[in-house]
NUROMAR-605645 format. One record per residue (C-alpha): residue in one letter; x, y, z. Coordinates in pm, whole numbers, plus 50000, padded with zeros to 5 digits. Example, Ala and Ser with C-alpha at 12.3 -4.5 7.8 and 13.67 -1.06 7.14 Angstrom:
BEGIN
a512304955050780;s513674989450714;
//
This chain:
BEGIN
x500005000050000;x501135037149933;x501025063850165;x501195099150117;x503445118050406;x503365155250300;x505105183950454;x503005210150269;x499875193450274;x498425217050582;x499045249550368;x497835235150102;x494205223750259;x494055252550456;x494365272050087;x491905250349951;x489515258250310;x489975289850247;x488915290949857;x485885267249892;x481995273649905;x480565252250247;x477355243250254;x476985237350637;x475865256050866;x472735255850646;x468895268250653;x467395285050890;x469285308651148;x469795293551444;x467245294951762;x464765310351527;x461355294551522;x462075275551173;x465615263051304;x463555252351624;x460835232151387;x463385216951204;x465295201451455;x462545183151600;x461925167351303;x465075161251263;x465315144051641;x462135126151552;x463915106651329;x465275088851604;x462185070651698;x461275056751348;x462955022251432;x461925017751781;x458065027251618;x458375002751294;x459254976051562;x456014973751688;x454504961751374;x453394928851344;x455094910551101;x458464923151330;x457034913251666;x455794878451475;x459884873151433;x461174893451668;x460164874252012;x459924835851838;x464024841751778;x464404858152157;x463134826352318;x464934803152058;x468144822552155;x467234815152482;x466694774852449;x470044779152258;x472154793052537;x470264769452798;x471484743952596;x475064750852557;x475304757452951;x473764717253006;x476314705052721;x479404720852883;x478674731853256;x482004748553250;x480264780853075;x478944785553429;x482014780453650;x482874808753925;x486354813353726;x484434826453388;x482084851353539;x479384840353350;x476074838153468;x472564839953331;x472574878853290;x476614879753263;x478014893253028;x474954916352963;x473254897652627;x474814865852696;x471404848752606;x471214867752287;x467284873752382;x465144902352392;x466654936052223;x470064916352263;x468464891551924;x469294921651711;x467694923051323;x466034886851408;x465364882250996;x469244875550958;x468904846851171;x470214803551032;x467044786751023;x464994817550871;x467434834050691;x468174816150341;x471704834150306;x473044809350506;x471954782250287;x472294800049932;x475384827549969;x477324816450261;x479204791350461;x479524797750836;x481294780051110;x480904789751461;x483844783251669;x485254788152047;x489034803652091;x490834812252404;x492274850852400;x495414855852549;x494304855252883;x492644823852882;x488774836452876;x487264821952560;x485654841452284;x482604829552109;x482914838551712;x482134828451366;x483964825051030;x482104837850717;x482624826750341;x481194831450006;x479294792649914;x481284778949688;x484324797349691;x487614772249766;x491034767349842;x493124789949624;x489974814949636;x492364844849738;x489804862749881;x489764894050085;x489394895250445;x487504919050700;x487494911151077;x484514926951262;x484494940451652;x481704946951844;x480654983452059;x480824976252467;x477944963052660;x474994955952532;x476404946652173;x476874909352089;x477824899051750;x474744893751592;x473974932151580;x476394935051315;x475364902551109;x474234932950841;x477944937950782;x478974903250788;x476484893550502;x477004922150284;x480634915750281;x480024878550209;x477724889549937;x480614907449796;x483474885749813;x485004888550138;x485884860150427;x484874876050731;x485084870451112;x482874878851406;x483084879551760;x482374884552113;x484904901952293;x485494889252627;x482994905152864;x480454906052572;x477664884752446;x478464843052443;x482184849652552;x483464845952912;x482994878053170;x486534874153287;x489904855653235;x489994824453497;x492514852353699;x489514873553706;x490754898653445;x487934915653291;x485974924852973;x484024952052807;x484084981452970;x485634973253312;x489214966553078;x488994985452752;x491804972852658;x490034943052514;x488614961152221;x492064963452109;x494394931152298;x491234910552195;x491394923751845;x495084917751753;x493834879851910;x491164876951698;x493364888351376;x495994859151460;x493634833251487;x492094844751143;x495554841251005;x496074810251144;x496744780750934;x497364742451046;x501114751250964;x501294781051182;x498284773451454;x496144799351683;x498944805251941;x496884809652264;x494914779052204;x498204760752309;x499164787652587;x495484778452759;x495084744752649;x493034724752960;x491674756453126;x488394744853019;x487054714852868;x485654733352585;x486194721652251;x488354750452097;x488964758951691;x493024758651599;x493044773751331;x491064794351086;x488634764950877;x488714793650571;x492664795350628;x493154785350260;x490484810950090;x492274840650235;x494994864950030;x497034871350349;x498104906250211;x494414923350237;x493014925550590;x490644953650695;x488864960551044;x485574970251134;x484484982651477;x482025001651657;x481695023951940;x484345009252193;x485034987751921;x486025015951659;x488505028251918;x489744989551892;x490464993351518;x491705031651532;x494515012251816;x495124980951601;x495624998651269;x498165020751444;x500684996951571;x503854995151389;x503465031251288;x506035060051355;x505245070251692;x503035033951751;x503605004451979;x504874978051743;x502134947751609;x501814928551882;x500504895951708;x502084866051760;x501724853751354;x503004886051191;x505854904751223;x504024932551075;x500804951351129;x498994930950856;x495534954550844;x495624976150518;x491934994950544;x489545006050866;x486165014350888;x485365029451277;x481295031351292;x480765062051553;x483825071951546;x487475073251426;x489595079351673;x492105109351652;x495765106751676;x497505111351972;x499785098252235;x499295073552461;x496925080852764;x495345063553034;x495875028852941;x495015034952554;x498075028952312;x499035059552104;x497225064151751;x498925074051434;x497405075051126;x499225044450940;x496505028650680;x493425045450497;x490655051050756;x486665060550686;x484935072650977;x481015071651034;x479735093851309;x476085097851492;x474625134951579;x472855124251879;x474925101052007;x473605076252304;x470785091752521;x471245123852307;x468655150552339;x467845174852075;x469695205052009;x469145234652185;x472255256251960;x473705246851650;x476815223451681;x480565230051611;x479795216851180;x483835210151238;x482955192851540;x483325153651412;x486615161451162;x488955156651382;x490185122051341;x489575134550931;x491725159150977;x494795144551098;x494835116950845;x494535144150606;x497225161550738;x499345131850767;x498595122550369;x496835092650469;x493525085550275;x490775092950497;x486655098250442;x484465111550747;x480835112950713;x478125122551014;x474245104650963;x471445129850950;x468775121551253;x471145094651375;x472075078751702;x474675056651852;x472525026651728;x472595030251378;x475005003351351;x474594981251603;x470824971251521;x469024962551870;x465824960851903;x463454992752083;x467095014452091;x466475047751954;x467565049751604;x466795058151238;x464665033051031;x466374998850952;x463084976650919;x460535000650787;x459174972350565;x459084932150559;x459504914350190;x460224879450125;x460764876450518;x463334903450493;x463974940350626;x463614963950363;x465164997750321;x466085020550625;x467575052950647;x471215053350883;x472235013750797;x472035010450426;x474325048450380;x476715027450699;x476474995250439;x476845012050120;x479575032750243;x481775004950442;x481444981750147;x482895009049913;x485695017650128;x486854982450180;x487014977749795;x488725006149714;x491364995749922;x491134955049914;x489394948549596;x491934934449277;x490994941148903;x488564915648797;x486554913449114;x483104925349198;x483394963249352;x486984970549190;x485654988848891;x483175008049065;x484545015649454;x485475052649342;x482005057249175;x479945044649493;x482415067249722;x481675098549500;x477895089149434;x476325124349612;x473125128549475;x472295093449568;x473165097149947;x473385134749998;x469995139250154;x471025115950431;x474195135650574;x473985159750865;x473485196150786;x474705200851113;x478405184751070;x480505188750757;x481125154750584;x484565152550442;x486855130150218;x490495134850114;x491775101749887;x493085094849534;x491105075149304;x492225046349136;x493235068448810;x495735091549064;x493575121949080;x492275137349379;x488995134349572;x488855161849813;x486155176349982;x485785192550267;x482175199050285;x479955171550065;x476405189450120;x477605217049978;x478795200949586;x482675191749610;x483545208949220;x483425239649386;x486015225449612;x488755210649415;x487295180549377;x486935162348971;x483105158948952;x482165116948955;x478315119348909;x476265089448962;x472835077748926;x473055046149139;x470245027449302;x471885022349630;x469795045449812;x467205021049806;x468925001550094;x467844964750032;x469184942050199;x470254922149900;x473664940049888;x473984931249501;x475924958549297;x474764972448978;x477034994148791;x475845021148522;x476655049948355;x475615086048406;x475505119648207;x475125151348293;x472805156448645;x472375128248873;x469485123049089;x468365106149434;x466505072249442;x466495073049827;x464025084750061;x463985126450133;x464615155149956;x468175153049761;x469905182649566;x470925174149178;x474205169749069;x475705197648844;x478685185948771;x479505179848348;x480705150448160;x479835115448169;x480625093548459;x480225057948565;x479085049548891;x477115022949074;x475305014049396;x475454986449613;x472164973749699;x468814964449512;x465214968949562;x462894988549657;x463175021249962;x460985023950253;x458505052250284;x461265067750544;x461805102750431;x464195130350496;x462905151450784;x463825185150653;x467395189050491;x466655228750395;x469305227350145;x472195204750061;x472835203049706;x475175170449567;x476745191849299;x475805232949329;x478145253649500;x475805277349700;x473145255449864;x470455271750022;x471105293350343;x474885288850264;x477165322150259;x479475315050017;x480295341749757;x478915338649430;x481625334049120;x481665362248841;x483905337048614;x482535307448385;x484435278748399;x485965264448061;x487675236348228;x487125198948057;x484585175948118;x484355161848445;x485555194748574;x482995217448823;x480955239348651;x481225271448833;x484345288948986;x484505289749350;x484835331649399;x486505363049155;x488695387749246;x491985381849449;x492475346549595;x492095338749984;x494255321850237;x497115327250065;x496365312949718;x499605311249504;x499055340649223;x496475360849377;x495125372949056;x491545390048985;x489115381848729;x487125354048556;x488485322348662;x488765294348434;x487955256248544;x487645267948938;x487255232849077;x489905214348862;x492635247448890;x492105234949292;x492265200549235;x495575205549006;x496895227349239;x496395209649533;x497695173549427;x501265193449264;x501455206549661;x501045171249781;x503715156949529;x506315184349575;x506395179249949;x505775142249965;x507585110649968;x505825079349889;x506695049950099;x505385011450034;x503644996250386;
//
C-alpha cells in the first residue's frame, strides 16, 4: 500500500479551506422558530425504528428468535457446565446479552434457520478460541458458498461496541461483505455476548478493561491468520483451562489472500480498530501479534467514530494514522437530546483531519437524525429506520444502515478489491455517488473526504452537502440505486451523464457537475416510505446551497469535462492562494484540484507499507 506523508499538505488544505463554498451551517438561522421546527423533526427521526418495531410482522419474528436464543444458550450451559464456572464470570445475565434474547436478538430476519443466506450465499462455522488471557471468545467465520482453496479472497474482521452489543447486531455487515466477496470474522469480545465475563485470573471484559477492544482484536486477527502450519497461538498457551472444545486454526485459512486485511468496529470497538491499525506506525507500539511480524491490516472502517491521533493516555496505546481510515459518526449520540444551539459543523473532523494532514487517505461522514445505534441494530434502541418494511421475510430499506452499508462496502474495495473482482471497477463511483446519498448527511456536521482515486487524481472535499467541484474536487456523478437500501447487497454498475438524481428516501439536491461518469450502487430493491425530515438545502453538485454564505463566482468555467461547473469566487484569491490574481476564473474546481495534488507531490515522499 502507498502512503502519502506531505510536509506542505496543511498549507495547502488550509488554501483550499479557504477558497471553497461550504454548505453547512445551512437553513434556517439558528434558535429562530424555523431552526427550532426543524430540529425536532430532525430528532424525531430517532424514533422511526423503535416505532416500525412494533408492527406485526416484526414482533411475529422478533420474540419467536428471543426465546429460541434463549433454548440455545440453555442448551450450551447443560452441554458444557463449564460456561457457568465461578472462574468465567458468567452467569445467566453475565456478560449483559449473553442469552442473545430480547433487544440483545438484534435484526432477528438475519437469523440460520429463517434466513436463506446461510443456505444459498454463505458458509459459516461457529467456533470457540481462548484470548490471550485464557477467557474464551465465542465467534464465527464467514465465506462466500462455493468459493475454495486457492479462492484468494479478501478479508474483513469485525468488533463489536461495549455492553449491550453481541455479534449478531452486526450480522448486516457480515452478510453484505460475504455477498461481495469477502471472508469475514465475528466475535464476542470477552465481557460481551456468548464469551466469558473474565479471564479464569479474574481479568475483565468490556468496559471494566477497555483494553480488550484492542488486545482482543490483535487475538482475533491471529487466529484468522492462522493456518494448520502456523496454529492459533493461545489455544496452546490455555490448552486444559476448560474442557471446551476450541477451533486451531482458521477452517477458511486457505480462501484468504494474506496481504488484504481490513477492520471494522464500533463504538468501543472503533477505538479497537483506530489502536490496532496504528501499531507499527512511527510514533506506535509495534504489532503485537504473535503470527505477523508486521501490522497486517491495510483498510479501517470505525462506525461512531474514528479515533484521533494522539499519544498514549490512560491505558490506551498511542494512535497514528498508518493505513486509509473512513469514519462514520452519529449526531445524537447515546441518550442524546435534541439540540438546543447549533453544533461546532467542524465538530466530528477531527480524526479526518489528521489523516489528512498526515497524507493518509481518509473519508468522514456524520448520519442525518442518527444515534449511537445506527450500527449496532438492537431492538426498541432509539435509532433511524432499519426495518421500515418486511418482503420475502426480509427488512427492507432504512435510512442510517444502508448509507453505513453502502459506504463500508465501498471503502473496503477501494482499498482491498483486485481488478477483475466485483466492487473494483466501481469503489470510486459508489464513494463519489452524492446525489444518491446526499439527503442523508447531517446539515449540522460537515462530511469530508480526502483520497486518490484509482486513476491518481484527487477526491477532496471538505464539505459534501455543499457540491465538492466547487472545492477542488473532479466531479464523479452517479445515478446509482443504492439509496434504496435492500438488503440484498447486490451491485449494479451504470453509467451517468450530465445531472444525477436521488433514488432514496427525502429531499436530495441534483448533481451539476459535466461530463459523463460511471458509477454504481450497492444494493437492490425497493426504499421504505422513510423520508428526509427537513434537509433545507444540501445540494450534491451546486456550489451555494440554500442558506449557505458563500460568495457567488463572476467567472465561467471552461475547464474539461468532468471538471465543476462554476468557479469557487472572483477577484483576488484567499488564504494565501499562490498568484492572487483577479478576474474570471477558468475551470475553478479542477485549477484546485491541480493545484492541490502538485502541493502534495512536491512535498511528499511515497513509501510502500
Amino acid at each position: 500500500m502507498i502512503i502519502s506523508k506531505p510536509l506542505r499538505l496543511a498549507a495547502a488544505v488550509s488554501w483550499l479551506l479557504s477558497s471553497a463554498a461550504l454548505a453547512i451551517p445551512e437553513g434556517p438561522a439558528p434558535n429562530t422558530p424555523a431552526w427550532v421546527q426543524r430540529e425536532a423533526l430532525n430528532y424525531a427521526k430517532t424514533t422511526e425504528a423503535p416505532t416500525e418495531q412494533l408492527l406485526p410482522a416484526f414482533q411475529a419474528r422478533w420474540l419467536p428468535q428471543s426465546t429460541a436464543n434463549l433454548v440455545e444458550w440453555n442448551q450450551r450451559a447443560l452441554g458444557d457446565s463449564s460456561w457457568l464456572l465461578l472462574p468465567s464470570g458468567n452467569t445467566p445475565v453475565l456478560p449483559l446479552c449473553t442469552t442473545w434474547a430480547l433487544q440483545c436478538a438484534g435484526d432477528p430476519f438475519r437469523y440460520p434457520g429463517f434466513d436463506p443466506f446461510y443456505e444459498n450465499e454463505a458458509e459459516v462455522i461457529p467456533l470457540v478460541i481462548y484470548d490471550q488471557g485464557c477467557a474464551r471468545l465465542s465467534g464465527r467465520v464467514w465465506a462466500p458458498k462455493g468459493s475454495r482453496a486457492g479462492a484468494n479472497l479478501p478479508a474483513v474482521v469485525i468488533e463489536n461496541g461495549s455492553i449491550q452489543a453481541p455479534e449478531p447486531l452486526y450480522w448486516w455487515m457480515a452478510q453484505a461483505l460475504v455477498r461481495q466477496g469477502y471472508v469475514v470474522m465475528s466475535f464476542d469480545p470477552r465481557g460481551q455476548g456468548r464469551s466469558d465475563q473474565q479471564t479464569p485470573s479474574g481479568e475483565q471484559g468490556s468496559n471494566l478493561n477497555s483494553a480488550v477492544f484492542w488486545e482482543g482484536l490483535v487475538n482475533v486477527i491471529d487466529f484468522f491468520r492462522s493456518t494448520p502450519v502456523m496454529p492459533y497461538p493461545h489455544n496452546a498457551s490455555c490448552a486444559g483451562t476448560y474442557p471446551t472444545p476450541v477451533t486451531d486454526f482458521n477452517p477458511f485459512h486457505d480462501r484468504i489472500d494474506r496481504a488484504r486485511l481490513g477492520i471494522a468496529g464500533h463504538s468501543l470497538g472503533a477505538t479497537g480498530v483506530s489502536v490496532v491499525q496504528a501499531y507499527g506506525g512511527e510514533g506506535a507500539e509495534p504489532w503485537p501479534g504473535r503470527l505477523d511480524r508486521e501490522n497486517p491490516v491495510k483498510v479501517i472502517v470505525a462506525w461512531d467514530s474514528l479515533r484521533a491521533p494522539g499519544a498514549a493516555s490512560s491505558g490506551t496505546p498511542a494512535v497514528v494514522a498508518r493505513v486509509p481510515a473512513m469514519g462514520q459518526t452519529s449526531e445524537y449520540g447515546i441518550g442524546g437530546t435534541p439540540f438546543t444551539q447549533a453544533p461546532d459543523p467542524e465538530s466530528d473532523k477531527a480524526a479526518y483531519s489528521a489523516w489528512r494532514d498526515a497524507g493518509v487517505p481518509v473519508y468522514q461522514l456524520t448520519i442525518q437524525g442518527s444515534t449511537h445505534f445506527e450500527w449496532s441494530l438492537i431492538p426498541t434502541f432509539p435509532a433511524t429506520s432499519w426495518c421500515p418494511e418486511v418482503v420475502d421475510g426480509q427488512c427492507v430499506g432504512g435510512w442510517g444502515r444502508p448509507l453505513a452499508e453502502n459506504y463500508s462496502l465501498a471503502w473496503f474495495d477501494r482499498w482491498l478489491k483486485q481488478p477483475g473482482e466485483a466492487g473494483y471497477d466501481d469503489a470510486d463511483a459508489r464513494l463519489l455517488a452524492d446525489s444518491d446519498w446526499v439527503d442523508r448527511y447531517s446539515f449540522y456536521a460537515r462530511s469530508a473526504r480526502a483520497f486518490p482515486k484509482r486513476d491518481g487524481s484527487p477526491a477532496l472535499c471538505e464539505d459534501i452537502r455543499a457540491g465538492c467541484g466547487c472545492q477542488g474536487e473532479s466531479s464523479s456523478s452517479s445515478s446509482s440505486s443504492g439509496a434504496s437500501g435492500s438488503t440484498s447487497g447486490s451491485s449494479s454498475s451504470g453509467s451517468g451523464s450530465g445531472s444525477g438524481s436521488s433514488s432514496g428516501g427525502g429531499t436530495s439536491g441534483s448533481s451539476t457537475s459535466g461530463g459523463s461518469a460511471s458509477g454504481s450502487g450497492s444494493g437492490s430493491g425497493s426504499s421504505s416510505g422513510s423520508s428526509s425530515s427537513s434537509s433545507s438545502g444540501g445540494s450534491s453538485g451546486g456550489c451555494e446551497p440554500e442558506g449557505s454564505s458563500s460568495s457567488s463566482s463572476s467567472g465561467s468555467s471552461s475547464g474539461s469535462s468532468g471538471s465543476s461547473g462554476s468557479s469557487t469566487g472572483s477577484g483576488s484569491s484567499s488564504g494565501g492562494a499562490p498568484g492572487g490574481s483577479s478576474g474570471a476564473a477558468s475551470g475553478g474546481g479542477a485549477l484546485t484540484a491541480s493545484l492541490l495534488l502538485g502541493l502534495l507531490l512536491l512535498g511528499s515522499r511515497r513509501r510502500a507499507r
